[in-house]
N, CA, C and O atoms as CSV, one atom per row, in Angstrom:
chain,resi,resn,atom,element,x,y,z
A,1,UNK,N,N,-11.441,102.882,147.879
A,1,UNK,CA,C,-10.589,102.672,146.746
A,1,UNK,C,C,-11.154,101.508,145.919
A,1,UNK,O,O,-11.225,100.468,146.574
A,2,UNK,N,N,-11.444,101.445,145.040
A,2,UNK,CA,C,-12.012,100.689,143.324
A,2,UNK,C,C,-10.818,99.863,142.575
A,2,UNK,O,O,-10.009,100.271,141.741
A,3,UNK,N,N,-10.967,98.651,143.113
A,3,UNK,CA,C,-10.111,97.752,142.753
A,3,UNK,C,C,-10.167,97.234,140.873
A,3,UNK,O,O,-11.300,97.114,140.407
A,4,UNK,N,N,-9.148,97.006,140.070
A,4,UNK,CA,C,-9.665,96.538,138.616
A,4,UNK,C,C,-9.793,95.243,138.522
A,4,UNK,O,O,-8.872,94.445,138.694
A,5,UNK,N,N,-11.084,94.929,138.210
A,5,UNK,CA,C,-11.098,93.608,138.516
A,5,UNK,C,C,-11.555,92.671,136.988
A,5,UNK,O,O,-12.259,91.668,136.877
A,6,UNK,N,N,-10.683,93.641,135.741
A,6,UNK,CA,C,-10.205,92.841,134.559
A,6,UNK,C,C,-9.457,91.615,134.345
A,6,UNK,O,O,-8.273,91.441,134.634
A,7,UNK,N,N,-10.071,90.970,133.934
A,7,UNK,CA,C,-9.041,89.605,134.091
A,7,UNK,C,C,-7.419,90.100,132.905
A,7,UNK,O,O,-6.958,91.202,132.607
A,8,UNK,N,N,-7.098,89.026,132.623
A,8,UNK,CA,C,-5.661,89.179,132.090
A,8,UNK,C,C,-6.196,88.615,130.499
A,8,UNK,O,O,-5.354,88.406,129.626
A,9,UNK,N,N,-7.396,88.441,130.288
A,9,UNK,CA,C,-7.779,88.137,128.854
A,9,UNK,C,C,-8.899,89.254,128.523
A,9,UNK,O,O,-9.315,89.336,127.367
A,10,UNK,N,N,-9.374,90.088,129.500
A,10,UNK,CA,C,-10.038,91.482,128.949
A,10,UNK,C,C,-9.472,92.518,128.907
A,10,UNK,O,O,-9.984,93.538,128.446
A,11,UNK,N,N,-8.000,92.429,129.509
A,11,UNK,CA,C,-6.794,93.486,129.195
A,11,UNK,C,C,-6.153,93.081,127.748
A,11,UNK,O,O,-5.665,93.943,127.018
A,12,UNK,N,N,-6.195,91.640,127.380
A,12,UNK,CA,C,-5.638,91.201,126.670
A,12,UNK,C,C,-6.303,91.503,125.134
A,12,UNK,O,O,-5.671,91.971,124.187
A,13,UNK,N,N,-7.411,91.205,125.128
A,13,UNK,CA,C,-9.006,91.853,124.298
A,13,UNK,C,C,-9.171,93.407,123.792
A,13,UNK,O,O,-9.416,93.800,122.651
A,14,UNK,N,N,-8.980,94.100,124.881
A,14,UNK,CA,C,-8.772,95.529,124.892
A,14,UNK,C,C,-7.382,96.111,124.191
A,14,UNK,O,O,-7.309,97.121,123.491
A,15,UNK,N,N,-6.558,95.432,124.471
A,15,UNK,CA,C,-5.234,95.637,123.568
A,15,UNK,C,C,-5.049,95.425,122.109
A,15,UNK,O,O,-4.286,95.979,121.318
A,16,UNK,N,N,-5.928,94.496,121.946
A,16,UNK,CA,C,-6.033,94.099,120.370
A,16,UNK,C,C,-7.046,94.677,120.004
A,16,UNK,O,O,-7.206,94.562,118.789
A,17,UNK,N,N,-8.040,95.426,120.656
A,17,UNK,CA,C,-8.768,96.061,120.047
A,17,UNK,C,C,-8.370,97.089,119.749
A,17,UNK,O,O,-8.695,97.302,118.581
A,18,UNK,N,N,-7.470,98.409,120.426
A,18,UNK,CA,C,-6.930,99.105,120.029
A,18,UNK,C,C,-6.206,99.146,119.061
A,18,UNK,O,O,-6.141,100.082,118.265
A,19,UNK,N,N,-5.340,97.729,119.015
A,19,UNK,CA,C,-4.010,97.705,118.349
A,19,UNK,C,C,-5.075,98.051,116.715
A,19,UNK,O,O,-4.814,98.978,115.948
A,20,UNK,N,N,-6.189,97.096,116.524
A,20,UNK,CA,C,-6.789,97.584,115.448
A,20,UNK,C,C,-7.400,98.583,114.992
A,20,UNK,O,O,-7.962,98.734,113.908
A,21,UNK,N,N,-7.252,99.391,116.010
A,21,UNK,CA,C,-8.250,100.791,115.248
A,21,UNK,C,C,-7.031,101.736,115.395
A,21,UNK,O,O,-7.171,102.814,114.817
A,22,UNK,N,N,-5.902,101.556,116.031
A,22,UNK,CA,C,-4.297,102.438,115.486
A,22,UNK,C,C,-4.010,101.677,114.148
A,22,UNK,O,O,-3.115,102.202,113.486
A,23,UNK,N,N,-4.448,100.806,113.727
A,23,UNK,CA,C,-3.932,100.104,112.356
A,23,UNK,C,C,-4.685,100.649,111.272
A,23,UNK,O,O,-4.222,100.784,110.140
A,24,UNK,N,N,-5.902,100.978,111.631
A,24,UNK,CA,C,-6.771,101.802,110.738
A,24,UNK,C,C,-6.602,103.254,110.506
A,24,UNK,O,O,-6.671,103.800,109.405
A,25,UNK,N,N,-6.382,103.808,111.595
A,25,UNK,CA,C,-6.291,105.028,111.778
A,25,UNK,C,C,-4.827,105.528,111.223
A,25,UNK,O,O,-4.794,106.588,110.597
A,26,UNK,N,N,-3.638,104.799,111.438
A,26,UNK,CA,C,-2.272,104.830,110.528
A,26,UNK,C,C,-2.537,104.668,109.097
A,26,UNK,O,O,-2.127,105.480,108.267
A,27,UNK,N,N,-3.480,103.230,108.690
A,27,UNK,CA,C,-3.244,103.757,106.874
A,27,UNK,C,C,-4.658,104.567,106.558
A,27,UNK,O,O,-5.129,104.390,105.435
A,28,UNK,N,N,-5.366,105.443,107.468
A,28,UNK,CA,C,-6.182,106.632,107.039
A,28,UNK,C,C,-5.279,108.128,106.534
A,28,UNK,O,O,-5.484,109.034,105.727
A,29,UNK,N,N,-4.261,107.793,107.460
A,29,UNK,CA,C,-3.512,109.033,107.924
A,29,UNK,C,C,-2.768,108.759,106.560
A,29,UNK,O,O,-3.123,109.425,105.588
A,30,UNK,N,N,-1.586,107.663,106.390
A,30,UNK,CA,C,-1.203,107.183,105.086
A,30,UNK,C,C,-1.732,107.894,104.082
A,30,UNK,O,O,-1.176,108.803,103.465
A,31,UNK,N,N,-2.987,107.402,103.899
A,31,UNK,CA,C,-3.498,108.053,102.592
A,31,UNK,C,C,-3.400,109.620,102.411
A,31,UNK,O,O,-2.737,110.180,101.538
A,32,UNK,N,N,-4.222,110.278,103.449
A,32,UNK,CA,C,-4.090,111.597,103.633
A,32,UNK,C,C,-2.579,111.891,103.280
A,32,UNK,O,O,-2.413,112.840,102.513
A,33,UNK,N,N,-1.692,111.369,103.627
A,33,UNK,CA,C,0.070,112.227,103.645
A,33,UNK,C,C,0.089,111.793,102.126
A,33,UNK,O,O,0.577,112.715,101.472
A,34,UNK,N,N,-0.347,110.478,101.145
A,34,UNK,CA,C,0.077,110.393,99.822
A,34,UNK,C,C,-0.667,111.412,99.338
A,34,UNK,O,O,0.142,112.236,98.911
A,35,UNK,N,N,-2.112,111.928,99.120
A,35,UNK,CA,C,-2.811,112.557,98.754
A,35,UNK,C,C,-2.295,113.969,98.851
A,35,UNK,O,O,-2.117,114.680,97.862
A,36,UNK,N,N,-2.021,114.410,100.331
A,36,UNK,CA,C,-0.860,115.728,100.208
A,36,UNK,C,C,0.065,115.722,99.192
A,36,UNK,O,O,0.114,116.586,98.317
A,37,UNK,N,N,1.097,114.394,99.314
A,37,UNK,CA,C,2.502,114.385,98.492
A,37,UNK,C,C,1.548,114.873,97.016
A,37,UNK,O,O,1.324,116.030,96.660
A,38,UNK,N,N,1.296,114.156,96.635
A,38,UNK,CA,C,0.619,114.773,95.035
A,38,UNK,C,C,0.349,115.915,94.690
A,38,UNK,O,O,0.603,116.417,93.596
A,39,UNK,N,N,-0.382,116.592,95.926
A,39,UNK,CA,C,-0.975,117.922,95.533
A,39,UNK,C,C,0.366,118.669,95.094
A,39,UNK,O,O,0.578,119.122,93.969
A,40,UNK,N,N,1.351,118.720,96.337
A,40,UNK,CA,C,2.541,119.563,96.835
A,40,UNK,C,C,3.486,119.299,95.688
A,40,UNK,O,O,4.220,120.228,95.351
A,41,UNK,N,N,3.575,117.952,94.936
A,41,UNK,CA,C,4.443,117.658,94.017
A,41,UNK,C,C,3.968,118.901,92.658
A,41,UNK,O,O,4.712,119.664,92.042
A,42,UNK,N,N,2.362,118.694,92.531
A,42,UNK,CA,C,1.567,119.507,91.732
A,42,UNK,C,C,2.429,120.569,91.620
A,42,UNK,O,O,3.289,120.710,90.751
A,43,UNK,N,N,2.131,121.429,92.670
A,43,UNK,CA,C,2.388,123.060,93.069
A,43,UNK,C,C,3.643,123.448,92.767
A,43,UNK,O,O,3.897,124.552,92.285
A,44,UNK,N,N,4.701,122.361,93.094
A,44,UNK,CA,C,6.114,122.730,93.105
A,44,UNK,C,C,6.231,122.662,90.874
A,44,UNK,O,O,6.959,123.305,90.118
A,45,UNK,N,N,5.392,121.830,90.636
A,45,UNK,CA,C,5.796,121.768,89.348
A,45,UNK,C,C,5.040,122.967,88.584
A,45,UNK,O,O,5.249,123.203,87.394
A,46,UNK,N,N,4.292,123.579,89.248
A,46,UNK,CA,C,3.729,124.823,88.531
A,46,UNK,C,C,4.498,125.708,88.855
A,46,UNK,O,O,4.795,126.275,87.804
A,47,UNK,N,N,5.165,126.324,89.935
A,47,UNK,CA,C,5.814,127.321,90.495
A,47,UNK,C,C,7.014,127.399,89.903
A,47,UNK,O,O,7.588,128.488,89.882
A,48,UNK,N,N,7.748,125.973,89.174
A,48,UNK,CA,C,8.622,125.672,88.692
A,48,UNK,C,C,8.697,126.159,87.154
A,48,UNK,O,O,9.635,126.590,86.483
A,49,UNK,N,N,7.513,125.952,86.901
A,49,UNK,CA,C,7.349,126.842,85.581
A,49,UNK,C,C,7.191,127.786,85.409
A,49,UNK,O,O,7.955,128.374,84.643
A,50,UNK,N,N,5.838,128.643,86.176
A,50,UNK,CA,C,5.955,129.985,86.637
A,50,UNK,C,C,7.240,130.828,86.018
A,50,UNK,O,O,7.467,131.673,85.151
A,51,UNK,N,N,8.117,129.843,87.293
A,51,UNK,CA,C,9.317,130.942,87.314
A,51,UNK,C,C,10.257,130.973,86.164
A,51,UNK,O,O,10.887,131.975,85.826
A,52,UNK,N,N,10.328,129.434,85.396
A,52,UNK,CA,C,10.753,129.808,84.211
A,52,UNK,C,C,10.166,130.392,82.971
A,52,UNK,O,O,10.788,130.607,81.931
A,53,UNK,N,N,8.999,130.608,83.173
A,53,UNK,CA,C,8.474,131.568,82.243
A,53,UNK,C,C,8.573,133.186,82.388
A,53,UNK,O,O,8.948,133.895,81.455
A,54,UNK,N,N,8.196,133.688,83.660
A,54,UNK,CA,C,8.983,134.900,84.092
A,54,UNK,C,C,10.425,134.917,83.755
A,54,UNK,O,O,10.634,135.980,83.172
A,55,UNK,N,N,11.612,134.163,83.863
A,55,UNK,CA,C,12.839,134.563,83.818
A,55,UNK,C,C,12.812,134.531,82.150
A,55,UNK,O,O,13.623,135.167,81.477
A,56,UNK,N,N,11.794,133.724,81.603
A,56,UNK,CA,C,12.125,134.070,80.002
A,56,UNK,C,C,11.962,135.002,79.456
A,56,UNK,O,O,12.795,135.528,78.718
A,57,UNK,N,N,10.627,135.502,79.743
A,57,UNK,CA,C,10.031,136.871,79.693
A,57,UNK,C,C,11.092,137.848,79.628
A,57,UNK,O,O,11.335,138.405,78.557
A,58,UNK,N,N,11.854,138.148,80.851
A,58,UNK,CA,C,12.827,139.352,81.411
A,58,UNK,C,C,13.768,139.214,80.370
A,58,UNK,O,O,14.049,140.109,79.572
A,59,UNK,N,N,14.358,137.832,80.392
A,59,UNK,CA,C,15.275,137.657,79.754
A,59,UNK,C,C,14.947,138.167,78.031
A,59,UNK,O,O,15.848,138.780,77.458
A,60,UNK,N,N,13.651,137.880,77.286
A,60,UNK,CA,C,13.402,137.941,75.808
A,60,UNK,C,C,13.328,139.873,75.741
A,60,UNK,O,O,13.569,140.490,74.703
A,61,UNK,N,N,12.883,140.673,77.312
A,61,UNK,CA,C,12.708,142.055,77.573
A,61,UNK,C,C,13.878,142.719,76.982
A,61,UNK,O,O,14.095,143.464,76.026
A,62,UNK,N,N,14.446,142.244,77.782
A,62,UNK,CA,C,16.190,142.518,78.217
A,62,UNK,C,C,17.168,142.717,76.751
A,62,UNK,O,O,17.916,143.641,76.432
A,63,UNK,N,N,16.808,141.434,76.030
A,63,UNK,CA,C,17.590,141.711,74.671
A,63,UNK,C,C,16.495,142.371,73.803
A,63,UNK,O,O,16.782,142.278,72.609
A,64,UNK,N,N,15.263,143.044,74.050
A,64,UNK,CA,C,14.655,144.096,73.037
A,64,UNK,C,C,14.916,145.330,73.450
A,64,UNK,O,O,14.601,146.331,72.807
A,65,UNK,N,N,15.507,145.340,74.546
A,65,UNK,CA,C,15.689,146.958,75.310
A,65,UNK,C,C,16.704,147.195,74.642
A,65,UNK,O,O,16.735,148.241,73.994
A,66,UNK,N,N,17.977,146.158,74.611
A,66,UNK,CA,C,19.225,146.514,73.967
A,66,UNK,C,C,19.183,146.566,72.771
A,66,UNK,O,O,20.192,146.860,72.130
């Protein structure tokens, strides 16, 4: 059996080293989720029009049929 024979300041070392590359890796991710929000904001505002241009359409149809 393989005893750990880290002291309590290379556990301590190792913890803050992590703690910094989860600190990096959170505002990588950050960016990525703002960069989504934009696109998705994009899309919703085209689809949004889209559809009010189709319902105008039907609608401008609708009173030439009648």
């Amino acid at each position: 059996m393989l005893m750990d024979t880290r002291t309590l300041q290379d556990v301590a070392s190792d913890l803050k080293a992590h703690e910094r590359e989860c600190a990096v890796y959170r505002d990588m991710t950050k960016q990525s989720l703002d960069k989504l929000e934009s696109r998705i904001i994009r899309l919703e505002k085209m689809i949004m029009g889209s559809t009010i241009s189709v319902v105008s359409i039907l609608i401008a149809l609708m009173f030439k049929v009648m």
